[in-house]
N, C-alpha and C positions, 0 to 999 in steps of 0.2 A: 504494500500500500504506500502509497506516494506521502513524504512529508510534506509540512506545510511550509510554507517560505521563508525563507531568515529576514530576519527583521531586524532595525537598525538597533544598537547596544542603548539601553535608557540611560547610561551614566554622562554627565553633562557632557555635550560636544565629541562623544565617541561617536564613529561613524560605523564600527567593524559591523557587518551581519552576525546575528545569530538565532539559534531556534528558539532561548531562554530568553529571561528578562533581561542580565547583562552578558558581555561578552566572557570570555574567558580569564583575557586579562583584570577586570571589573569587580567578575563575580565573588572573589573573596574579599577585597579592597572593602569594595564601597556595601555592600552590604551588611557585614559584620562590624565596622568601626564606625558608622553611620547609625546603622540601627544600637547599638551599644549606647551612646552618646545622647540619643532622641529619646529614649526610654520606652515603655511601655502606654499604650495611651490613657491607660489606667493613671497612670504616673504621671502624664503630662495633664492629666485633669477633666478627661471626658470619659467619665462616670456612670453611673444613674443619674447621680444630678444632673449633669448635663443634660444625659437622651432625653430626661424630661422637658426640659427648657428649653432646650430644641425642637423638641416635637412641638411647646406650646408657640413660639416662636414660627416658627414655619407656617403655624395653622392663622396666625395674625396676618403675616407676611407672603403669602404665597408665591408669588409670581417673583423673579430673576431682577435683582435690579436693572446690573447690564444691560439685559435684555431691550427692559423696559425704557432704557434711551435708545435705543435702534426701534423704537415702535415695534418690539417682539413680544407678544407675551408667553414666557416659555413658563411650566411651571419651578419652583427651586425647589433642589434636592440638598442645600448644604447651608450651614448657616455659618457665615465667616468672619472670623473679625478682623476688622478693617487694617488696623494697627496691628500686626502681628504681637502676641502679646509675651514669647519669649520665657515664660513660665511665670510673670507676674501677673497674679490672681486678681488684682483690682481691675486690673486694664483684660482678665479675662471674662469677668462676669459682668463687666460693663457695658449695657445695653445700647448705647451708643454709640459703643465698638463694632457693633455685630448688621450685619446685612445680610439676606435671602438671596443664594446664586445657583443658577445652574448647575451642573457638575461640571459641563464645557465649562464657563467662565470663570468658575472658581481652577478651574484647573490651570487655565492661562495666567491667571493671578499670581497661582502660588508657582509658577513656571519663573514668572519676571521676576516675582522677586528673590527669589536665591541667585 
């Protein structure tokens, strides 16, 4: 049976193909000292409390903001905070912080800015 096609390595600016996530050169790198460092998302703070807050969140907010300046109405699947908040909890639970995105546009988001 035919594999599927290689695909470009996800680690920033690698171009190698491969069938996995990263390349070969990558896969131990960036995944083990990366995810070590980031912690667990338990540990980075999205919790029950969170899901909840999220979920009530989302249900306030439905629609992508992005979007919603390209005259899109898409619905949002993620709730972001604006200000990356880097593990400080005030600037994580601050509702001011937080906007309704797509999964695209949040994904563009958290793309630029690493």
């Amino acid at each position: 049976m035919p594999r599927k096609p290689k695909k470009p390595c996800s680690y920033p600016r690698c171009s190698a193909l491969t069938y996995d996530r990263f390349c070969d050169e990558h896969k131990t790198t960036y995944t083990r000292q990366a995810d070590k460092k980031r912690g667990t998302a338990t540990q980075r703070g999205y919790d029950a409390r969170w899901r909840k807050a999220r979920a009530w969140y989302l249900k306030r907010h439905s629609l992508c903001v992005h979007c919603r300046q390209k005259n899109r109405y898409t619905p949002a699947d993620v709730v972001d905070h604006i200000m990356p908040h880097r593990g400080d909890y005030g600037l994580f639970w601050d509702e001011e912080n937080w906007q309704s995105l797509c999964k695209a546009c949040h994904d563009k988001k958290t793309a630029k800015e690493e």
